[in-house]
C-alpha positions in Angstrom: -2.9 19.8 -27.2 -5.9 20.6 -24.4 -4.7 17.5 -23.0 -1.3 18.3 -22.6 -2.4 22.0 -21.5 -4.7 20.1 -18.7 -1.8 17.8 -17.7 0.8 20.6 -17.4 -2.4 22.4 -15.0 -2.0 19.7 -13.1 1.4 19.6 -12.4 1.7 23.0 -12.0 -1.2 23.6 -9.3 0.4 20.3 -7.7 4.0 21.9 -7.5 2.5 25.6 -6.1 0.3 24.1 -3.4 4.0 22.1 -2.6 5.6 25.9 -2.5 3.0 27.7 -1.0 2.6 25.0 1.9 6.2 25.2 2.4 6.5 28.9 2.5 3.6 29.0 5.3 5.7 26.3 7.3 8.3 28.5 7.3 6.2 31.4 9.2 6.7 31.5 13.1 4.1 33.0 13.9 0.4 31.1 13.0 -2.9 33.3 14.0 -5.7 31.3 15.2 -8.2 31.7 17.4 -8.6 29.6 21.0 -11.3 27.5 20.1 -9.9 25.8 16.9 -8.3 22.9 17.3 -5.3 22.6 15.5 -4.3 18.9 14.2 -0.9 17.8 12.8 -1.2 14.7 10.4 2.0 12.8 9.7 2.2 11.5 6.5 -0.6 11.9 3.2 -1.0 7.9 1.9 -4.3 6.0 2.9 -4.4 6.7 7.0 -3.0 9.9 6.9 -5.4 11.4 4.4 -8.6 9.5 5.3 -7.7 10.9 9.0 -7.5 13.9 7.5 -11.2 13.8 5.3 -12.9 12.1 8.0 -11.6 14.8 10.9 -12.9 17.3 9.1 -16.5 15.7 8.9 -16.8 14.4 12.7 -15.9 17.8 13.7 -18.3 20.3 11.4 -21.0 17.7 13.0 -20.1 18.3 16.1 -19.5 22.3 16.0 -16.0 22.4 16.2 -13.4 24.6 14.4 -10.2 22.9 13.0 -7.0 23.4 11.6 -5.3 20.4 9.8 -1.8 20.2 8.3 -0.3 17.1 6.7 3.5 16.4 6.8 4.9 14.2 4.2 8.4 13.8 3.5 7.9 12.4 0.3 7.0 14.8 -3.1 3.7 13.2 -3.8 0.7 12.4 -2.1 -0.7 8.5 -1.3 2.2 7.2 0.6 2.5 3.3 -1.5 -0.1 4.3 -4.0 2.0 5.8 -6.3 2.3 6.5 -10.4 5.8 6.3 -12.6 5.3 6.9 -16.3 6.4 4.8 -19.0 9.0 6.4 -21.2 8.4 9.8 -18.9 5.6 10.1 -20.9 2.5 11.7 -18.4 0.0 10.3 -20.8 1.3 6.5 -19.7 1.2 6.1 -15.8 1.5 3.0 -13.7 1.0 1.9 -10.9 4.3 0.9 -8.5 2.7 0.2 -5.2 -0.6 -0.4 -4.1 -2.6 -1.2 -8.1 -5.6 -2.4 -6.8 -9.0 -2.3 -4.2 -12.0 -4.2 -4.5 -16.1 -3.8 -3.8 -16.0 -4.9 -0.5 -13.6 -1.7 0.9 -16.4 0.7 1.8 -14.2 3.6 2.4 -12.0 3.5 -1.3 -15.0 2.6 -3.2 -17.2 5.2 -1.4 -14.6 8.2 -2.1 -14.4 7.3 -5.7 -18.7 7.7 -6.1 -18.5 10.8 -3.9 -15.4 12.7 -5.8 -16.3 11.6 -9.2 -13.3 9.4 -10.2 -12.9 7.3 -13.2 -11.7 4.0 -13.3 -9.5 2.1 -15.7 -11.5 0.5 -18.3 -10.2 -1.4 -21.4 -8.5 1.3 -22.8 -6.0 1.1 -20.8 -5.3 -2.7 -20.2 -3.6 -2.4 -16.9 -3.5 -5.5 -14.5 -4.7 -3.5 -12.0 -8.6 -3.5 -13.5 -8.1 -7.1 -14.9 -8.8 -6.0 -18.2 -8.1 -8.7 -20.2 -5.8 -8.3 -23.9 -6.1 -12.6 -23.6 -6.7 -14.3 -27.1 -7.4 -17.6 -28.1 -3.7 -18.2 -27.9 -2.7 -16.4 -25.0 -3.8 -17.6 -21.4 -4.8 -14.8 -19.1 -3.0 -15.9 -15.7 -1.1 -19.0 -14.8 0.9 -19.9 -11.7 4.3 -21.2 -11.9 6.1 -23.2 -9.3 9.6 -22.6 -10.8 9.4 -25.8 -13.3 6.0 -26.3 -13.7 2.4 -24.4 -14.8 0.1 -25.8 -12.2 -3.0 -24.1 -12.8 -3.6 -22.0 -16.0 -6.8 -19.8 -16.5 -7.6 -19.0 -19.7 -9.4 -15.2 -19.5 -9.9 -13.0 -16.7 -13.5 -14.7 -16.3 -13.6 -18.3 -15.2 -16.6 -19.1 -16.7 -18.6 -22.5 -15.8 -16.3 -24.7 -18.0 -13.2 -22.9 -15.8 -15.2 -23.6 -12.4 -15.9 -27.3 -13.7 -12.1 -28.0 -14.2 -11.3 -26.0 -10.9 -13.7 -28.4 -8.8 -12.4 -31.5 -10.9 -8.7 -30.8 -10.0 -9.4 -29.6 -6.1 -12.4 -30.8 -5.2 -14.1 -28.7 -3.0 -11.2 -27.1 -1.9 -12.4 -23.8 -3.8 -16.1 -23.5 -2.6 -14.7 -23.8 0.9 -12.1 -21.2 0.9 -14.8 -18.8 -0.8 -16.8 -20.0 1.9 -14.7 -19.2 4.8 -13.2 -16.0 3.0 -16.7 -14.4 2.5 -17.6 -15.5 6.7 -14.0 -13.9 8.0 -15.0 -11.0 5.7 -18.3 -10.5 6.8 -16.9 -10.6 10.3 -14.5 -8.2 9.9 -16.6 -5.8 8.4 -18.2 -5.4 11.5 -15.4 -3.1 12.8 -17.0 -0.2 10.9 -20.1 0.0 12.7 -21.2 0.2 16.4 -20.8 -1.0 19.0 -17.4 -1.8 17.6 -16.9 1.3 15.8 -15.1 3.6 16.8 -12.7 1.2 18.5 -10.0 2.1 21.1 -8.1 -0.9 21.0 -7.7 -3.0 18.2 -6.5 -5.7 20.5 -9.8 -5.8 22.2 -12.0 -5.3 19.5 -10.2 -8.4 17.0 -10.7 -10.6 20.2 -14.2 -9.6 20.7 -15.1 -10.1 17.2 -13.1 -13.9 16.8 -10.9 -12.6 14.4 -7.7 -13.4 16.7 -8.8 -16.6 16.0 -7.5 -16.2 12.7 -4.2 -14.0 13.2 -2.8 -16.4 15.7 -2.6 -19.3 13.3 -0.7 -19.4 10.0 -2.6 -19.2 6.6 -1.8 -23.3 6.1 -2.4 -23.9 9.9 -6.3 -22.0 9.1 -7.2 -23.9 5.5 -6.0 -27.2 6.8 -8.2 -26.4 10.1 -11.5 -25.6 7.8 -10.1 -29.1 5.6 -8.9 -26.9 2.4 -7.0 -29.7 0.3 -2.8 -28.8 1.0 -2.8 -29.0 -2.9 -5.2 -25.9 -3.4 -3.9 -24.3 -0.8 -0.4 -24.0 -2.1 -0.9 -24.1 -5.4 -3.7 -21.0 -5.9 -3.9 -19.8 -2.2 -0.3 -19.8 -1.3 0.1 -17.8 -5.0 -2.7 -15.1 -3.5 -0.2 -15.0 -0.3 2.7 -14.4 -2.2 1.6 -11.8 -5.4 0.0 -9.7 -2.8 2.4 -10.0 0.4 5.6 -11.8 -1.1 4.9 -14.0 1.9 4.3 -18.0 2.3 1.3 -19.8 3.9 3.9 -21.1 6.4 4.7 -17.5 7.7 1.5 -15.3 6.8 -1.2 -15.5 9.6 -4.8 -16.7 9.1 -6.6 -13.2 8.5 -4.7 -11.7 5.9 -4.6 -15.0 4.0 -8.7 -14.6 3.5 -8.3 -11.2 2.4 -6.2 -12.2 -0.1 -9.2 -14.6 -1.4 -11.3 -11.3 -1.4 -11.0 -10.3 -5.0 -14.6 -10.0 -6.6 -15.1 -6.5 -8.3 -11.2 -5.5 -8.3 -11.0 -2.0 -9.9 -8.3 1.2 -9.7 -8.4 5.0 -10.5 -7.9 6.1 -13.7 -4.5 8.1 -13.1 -2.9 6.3 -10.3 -5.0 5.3 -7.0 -3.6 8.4 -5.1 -6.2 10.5 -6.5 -8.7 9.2 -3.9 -6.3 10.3 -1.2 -6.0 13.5 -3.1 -9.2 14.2 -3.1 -10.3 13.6 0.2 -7.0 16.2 1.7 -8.9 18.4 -0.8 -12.0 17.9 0.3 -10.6 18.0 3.9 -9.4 21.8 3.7 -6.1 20.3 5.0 -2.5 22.3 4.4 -0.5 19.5 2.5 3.2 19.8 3.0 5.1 18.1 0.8 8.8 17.3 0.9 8.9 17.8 4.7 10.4 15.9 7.6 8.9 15.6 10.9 12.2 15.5 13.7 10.1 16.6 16.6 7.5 16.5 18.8 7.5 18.3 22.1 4.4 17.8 24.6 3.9 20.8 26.5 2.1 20.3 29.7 0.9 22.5 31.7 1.5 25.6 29.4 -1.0 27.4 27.4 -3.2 24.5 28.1 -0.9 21.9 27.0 -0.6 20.7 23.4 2.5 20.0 21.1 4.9 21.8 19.5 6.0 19.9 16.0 9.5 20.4 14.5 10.3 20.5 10.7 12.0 20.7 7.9 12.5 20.2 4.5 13.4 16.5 3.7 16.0 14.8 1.2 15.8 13.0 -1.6 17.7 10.5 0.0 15.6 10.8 2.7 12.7 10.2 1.4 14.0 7.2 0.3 14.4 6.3 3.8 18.2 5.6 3.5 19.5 8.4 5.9 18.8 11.1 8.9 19.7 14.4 9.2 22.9 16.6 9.3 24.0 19.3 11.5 23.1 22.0 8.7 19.8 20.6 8.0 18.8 20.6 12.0 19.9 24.3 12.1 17.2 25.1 9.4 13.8 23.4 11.5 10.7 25.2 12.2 8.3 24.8 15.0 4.6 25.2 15.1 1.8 24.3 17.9 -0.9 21.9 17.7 -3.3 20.4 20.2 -3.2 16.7 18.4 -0.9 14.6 16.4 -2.0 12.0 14.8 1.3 9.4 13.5 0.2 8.1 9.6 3.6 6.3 9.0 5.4 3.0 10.9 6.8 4.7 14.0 10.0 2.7 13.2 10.6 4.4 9.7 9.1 7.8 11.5 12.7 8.8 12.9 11.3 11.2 15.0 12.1 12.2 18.4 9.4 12.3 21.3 9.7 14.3 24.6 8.9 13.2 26.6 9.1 9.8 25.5 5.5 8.2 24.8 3.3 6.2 26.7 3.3 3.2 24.4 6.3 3.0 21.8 5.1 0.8 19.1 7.7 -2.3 18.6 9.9 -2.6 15.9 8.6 -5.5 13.3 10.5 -6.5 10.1 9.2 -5.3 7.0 9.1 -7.2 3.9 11.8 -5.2 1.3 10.2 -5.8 -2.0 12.0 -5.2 -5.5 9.5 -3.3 -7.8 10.5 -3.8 -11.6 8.6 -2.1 -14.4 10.1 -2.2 -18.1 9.2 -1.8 -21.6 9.9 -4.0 -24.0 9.5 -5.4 -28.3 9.6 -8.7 -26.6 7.3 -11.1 -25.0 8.3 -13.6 -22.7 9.7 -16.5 -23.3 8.7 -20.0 -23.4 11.7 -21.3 -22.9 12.3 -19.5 -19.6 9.5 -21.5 -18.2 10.2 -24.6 -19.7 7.6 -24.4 -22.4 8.0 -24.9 -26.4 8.6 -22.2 -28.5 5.2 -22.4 -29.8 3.0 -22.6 -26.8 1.7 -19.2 -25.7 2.8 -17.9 -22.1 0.0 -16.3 -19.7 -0.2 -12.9 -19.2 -0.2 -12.7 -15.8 2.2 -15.1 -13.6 1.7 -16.0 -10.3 4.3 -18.0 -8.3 4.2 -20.6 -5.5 6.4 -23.6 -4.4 6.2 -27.4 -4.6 4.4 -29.2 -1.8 7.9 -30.4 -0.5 9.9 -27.2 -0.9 9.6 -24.9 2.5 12.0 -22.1 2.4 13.6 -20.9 6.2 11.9 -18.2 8.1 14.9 -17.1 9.5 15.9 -14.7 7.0 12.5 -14.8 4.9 13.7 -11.5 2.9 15.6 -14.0 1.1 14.2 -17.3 1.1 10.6 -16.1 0.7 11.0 -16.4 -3.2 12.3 -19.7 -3.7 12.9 -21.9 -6.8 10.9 -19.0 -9.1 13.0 -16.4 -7.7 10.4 -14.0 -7.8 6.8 -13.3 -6.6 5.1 -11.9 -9.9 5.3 -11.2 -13.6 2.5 -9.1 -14.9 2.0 -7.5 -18.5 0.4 -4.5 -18.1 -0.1 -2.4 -21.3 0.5 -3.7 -24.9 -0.1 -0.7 -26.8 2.6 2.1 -25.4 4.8 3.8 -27.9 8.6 3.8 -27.5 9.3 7.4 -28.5 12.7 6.6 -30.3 11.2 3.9 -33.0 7.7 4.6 -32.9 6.9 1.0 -32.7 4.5 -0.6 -30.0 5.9 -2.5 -26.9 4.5 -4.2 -23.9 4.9 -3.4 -20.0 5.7 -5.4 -17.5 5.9 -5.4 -13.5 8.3 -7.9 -11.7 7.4 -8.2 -7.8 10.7 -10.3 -6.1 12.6 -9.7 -3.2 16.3 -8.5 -5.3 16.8 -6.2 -8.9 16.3 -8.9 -11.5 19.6 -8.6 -13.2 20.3 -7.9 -16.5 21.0 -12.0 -17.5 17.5 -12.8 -15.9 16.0 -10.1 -17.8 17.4 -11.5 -21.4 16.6 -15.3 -20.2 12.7 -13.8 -19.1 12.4 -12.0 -22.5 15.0 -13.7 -25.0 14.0 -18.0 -26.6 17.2 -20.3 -25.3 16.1 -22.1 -28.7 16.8 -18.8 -31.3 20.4 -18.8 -32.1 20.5 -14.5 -31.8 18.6 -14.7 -28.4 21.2 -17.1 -26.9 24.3 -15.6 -27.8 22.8 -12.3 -26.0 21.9 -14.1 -22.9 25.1 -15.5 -22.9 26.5 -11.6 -23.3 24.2 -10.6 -20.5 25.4 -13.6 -18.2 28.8 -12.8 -18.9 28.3 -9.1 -17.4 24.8 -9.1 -16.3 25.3 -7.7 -12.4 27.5 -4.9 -13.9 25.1 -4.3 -16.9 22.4 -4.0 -14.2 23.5 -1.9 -11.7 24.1 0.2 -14.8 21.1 0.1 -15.9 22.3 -0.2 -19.5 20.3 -3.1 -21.0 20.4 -3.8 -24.6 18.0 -0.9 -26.4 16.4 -4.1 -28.5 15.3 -5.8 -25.2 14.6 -3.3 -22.7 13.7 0.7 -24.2 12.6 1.5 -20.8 13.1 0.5 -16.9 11.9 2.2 -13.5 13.1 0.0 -10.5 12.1 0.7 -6.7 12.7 -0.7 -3.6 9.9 -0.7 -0.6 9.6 -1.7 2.9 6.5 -2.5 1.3 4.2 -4.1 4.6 5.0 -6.1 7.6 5.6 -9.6 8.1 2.6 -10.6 9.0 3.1 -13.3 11.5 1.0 -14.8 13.7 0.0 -12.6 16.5 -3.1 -11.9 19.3 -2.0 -8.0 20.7 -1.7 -4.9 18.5 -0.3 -1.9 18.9 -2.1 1.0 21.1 -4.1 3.9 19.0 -3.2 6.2 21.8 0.4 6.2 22.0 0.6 9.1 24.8 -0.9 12.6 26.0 -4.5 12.5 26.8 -8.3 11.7 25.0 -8.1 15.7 23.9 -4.7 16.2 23.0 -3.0 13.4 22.5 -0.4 11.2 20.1 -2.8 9.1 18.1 -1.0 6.0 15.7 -2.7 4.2 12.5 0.0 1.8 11.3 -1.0 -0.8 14.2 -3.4 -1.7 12.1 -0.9 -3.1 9.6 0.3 -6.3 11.2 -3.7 -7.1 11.4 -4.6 -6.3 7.6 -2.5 -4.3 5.5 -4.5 -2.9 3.0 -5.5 0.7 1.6 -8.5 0.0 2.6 -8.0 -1.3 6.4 -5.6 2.1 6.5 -8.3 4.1 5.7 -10.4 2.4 8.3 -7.9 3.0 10.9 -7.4 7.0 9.7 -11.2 6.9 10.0 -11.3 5.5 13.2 -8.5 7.7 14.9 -10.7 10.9 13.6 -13.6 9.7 15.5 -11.6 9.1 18.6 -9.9 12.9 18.4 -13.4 14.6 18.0 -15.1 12.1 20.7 -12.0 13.4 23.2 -12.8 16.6 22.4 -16.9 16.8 22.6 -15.8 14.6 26.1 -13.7 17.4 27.5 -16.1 20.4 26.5 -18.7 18.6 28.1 -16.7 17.8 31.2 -15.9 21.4 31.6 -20.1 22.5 30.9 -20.7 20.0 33.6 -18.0 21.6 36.2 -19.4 25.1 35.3 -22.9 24.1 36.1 -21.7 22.7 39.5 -19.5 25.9 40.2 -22.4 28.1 39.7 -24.9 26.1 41.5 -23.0 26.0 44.3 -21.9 29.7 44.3 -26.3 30.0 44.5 
């Protein structure tokens, strides 16, 4: 009972700070005072907030009074880093989008010492801490190539026997990935420290550091450079590439391919990772507001000392699921409030909002990998048969995916050829001890990455043995109506009790590249339009968000110490002359 009475604290204090930052938003009139700067922060996932907590710091050090308000269309904080519960109970939440970060990201792992958060442990057996439920006769990870197991690991730990098989199947393929993962890594932390921090141009900064020497290549074109074995590369690297970015070695570009190889110490919040970003919007002292739609921003020049005024209104829940723009009647109901900088958290394509005048440097339009999120609950394991196995040997808990050596799907329409003979990118069990509320018996979870809804005859083939008599004669009633069933979402009680499906534009397509979008997209160093989601098509990570949110807030407070200190050094001039 005191944890349900905490829970439903929770919620509640979450869904007044929504109201109370809404009914402030819908005041005209704002009192401030001339010196504080007033900064509007579009969108509260890992950029947004980390702008946000890091603003705040840079400017108490430097004397400065500020005013921060966060927009975000969506209801929840953390943007991609976001919980569903199993069964709708709050006591089971999982992770949908971003599930893990790892020792090396500085900024996520330094928020959770500093705010106190707990990590998953054991208890709760999620994939996204790597706590292992493996037994003897249950693998902990294997990668699939859509007929075959070509590498299975038996428990979340290699272990010197697991290394010694590793070597004796790739050679030294492995040490020389780690190898060249841990040098790009150790390059590119560089960025977070002078003289390369804070950085006005990514562009400039990757060159300078030899990192473009890695983005303008594709993953295969950089392992084959540094003589990684092709057969390591697609069978465990390309499986990193794919699990984490639903893209091949062929299309993803050098860079993100090593951070994919960066995995030692992998951990997640306790709750959902969206608690870091809610803590550090806490800590910031920023006014979240939730549910609302930037449509706006106006730069006025030359009046009142120049500045913005930001347009608004309350947003949809179609679209916050990005599927459609405003009507007439919502237009009519906008509000307008002034700031002197905006800082852009959120892909300017997906942003829909209208800029006048029109800014200095529009960021392009890239495609976006659309990613099919599946999580379930279910009596059943998964089958053998489904990947070619016999009935009695044991299936790994975690599936990774990659493709033959001689199978190399198009790039021309990747969102659909990406997959290839698996059809998917992942299958993870994540929990094996939840409760189905209706039969009080214990279940597993699952999470299915792939680029369409697994249909309902996928599902029963995944979770149902071809060799049981009952289980085929229900796949063969799900394939018979399977896309209808689906759409539906009426599976079979005795397969699936429970099912949560989304749909992201999850992260670029991270091709090969040497530019990157501008920071400063227009007005000037102390009041301008400042833009994190370049940093995407370099890394896209929580972490490398935060980094850039981080990096923008030094830049805003820099611009401002610069033009107070511009204007001491005209007074002192002006009075020494008037002498």
């Amino acid at each position: 009972m005191k944890l349900f009475l905490i829970a439903l604290s929770v919620v509640w204090l979450i869904s007044f700070r929504d109201i109370v930052a809404a009914e402030k938003d819908n005041q005209q009139t704002v009192l401030r005072d001339d010196q504080t700067k007033r900064v509007a922060i579009i969108g509260a996932g890992a950029g947004g907030s980390s702008a946000a907590y890091y603003l705040r710091q840079y400017a108490l050090d430097a004397g400065i009074p500020i005013s921060l308000t966060v927009y975000e269309r969506n209801s929840h904080i953390g943007g991609r880093t976001t919980t569903v519960h199993v069964h709708d109970d709050p006591f089971q939440p999982v992770e949908l989008g971003a599930s893990i970060f790892v020792q090396v990201n500085r900024n996520l792992v330094g928020a959770v010492e500093r705010f106190g958060l707990r990590l998953s442990d054991d208890d709760e057996a999620e994939e996204t801490s790597f706590s292992s439920t493996a037994t003897a006769a249950t693998a902990f990870l294997g990668i699939w190539n859509g007929r075959e197991f070509v590498y299975v690991q038996a428990s979340d730990s290699i272990g010197w026997w697991g290394k010694s098989k590793l070597l004796w199947k790739y050679g030294m393929a492995p040490i020389r990935t780690m190898n060249l993962m841990k040098s790009t890594v150790g390059t590119f932390l560089k960025m977070y420290e002078a003289p390369h921090f804070p950085f006005g141009s990514l562009s400039d900064t990757a060159h300078g550091l030899g990192l473009t020497s890695f983005t303008s290549s594709t993953g295969e074109q950089i392992l084959k450079t540094h003589g990684i074995a092709a057969k390591f590369a697609t069978d465990v690297v390309q499986a990193s590439t794919r699990v984490n970015y639903a893209q091949n070695l062929q299309l993803i570009h050098g860079l993100e391919t090593m951070v994919c190889m960066a995995t030692d110490g992998a951990m997640a919040v306790r709750g959902g990772n969206w608690r870091i970003f809610d803590a550090m919007l806490n800590d910031a002292g920023a006014r979240v507001v939730l549910n609302t739609s930037v449509t706006a921003i106006e730069e006025r020049r030359d009046q009142d000392g120049g500045g913005f005024v930001v347009r608004s209104r309350r947003s949809t829940t179609a679209e916050r699921e990005g599927e459609r723009e405003e009507t007439e009647e919502e237009a009519a109901e906008q509000h307008d409030s002034a700031f002197d900088s905006i800082i852009l958290a959120a892909p300017y394509q997906f942003s829909n909002i209208e800029f006048s005048p029109p800014l200095t440097h529009t960021p392009s339009k890239i495609p976006y990998v659309s990613l099919h999120v599946t999580l379930f609950s279910t009596p059943h394991t998964l089958s053998p048969s489904f990947f070619n196995l016999s009935s009695s040997s044991p299936v790994p808990q975690i599936i990774l995916t990659t493709l033959s050596p001689t199978e190399r799907p198009s790039t021309a329409n990747p969102s659909k050829t990406q997959a290839g003979t698996p059809g998917f990118f992942s299958i993870s069990r994540l929990r094996t001890n939840v409760v189905n509320p209706t039969t009080q018996q214990r279940e597993n979870v699952y999470k299915i990455f792939s680029p369409d809804k697994p249909s309902a005859a996928f599902m029963a083939k995944l979770l149902l043995d071809r060799t049981d008599e009952d289980g085929q004669k229900k796949i063969n009633n799900e394939s018979e109506n399977g896309d209808a069933e689906a759409d539906a979402e009426d599976n079979d009680n005795d397969i699936i009790s429970w099912r949560y499906d989304r749909r992201w534009d999850s992260y670029p397509y991270l091709y090969p590249r040497i530019t990157f979008e501008e920071i400063r997209l227009g007005g000037t160093e102390d009041k301008g339009v400042w833009y994190t989601s370049g940093m995407e098509s370099f890394i896209s990570t929580m972490e490398t968000m935060s980094l850039m949110g981080m990096n923008v807030a030094r830049l805003v407070v820099d611009g401002w110490v610069g033009k107070e200190r511009v204007g001491e050094d005209e007074g002192e001039e002006k009075s020494g002359g008037d002498l």
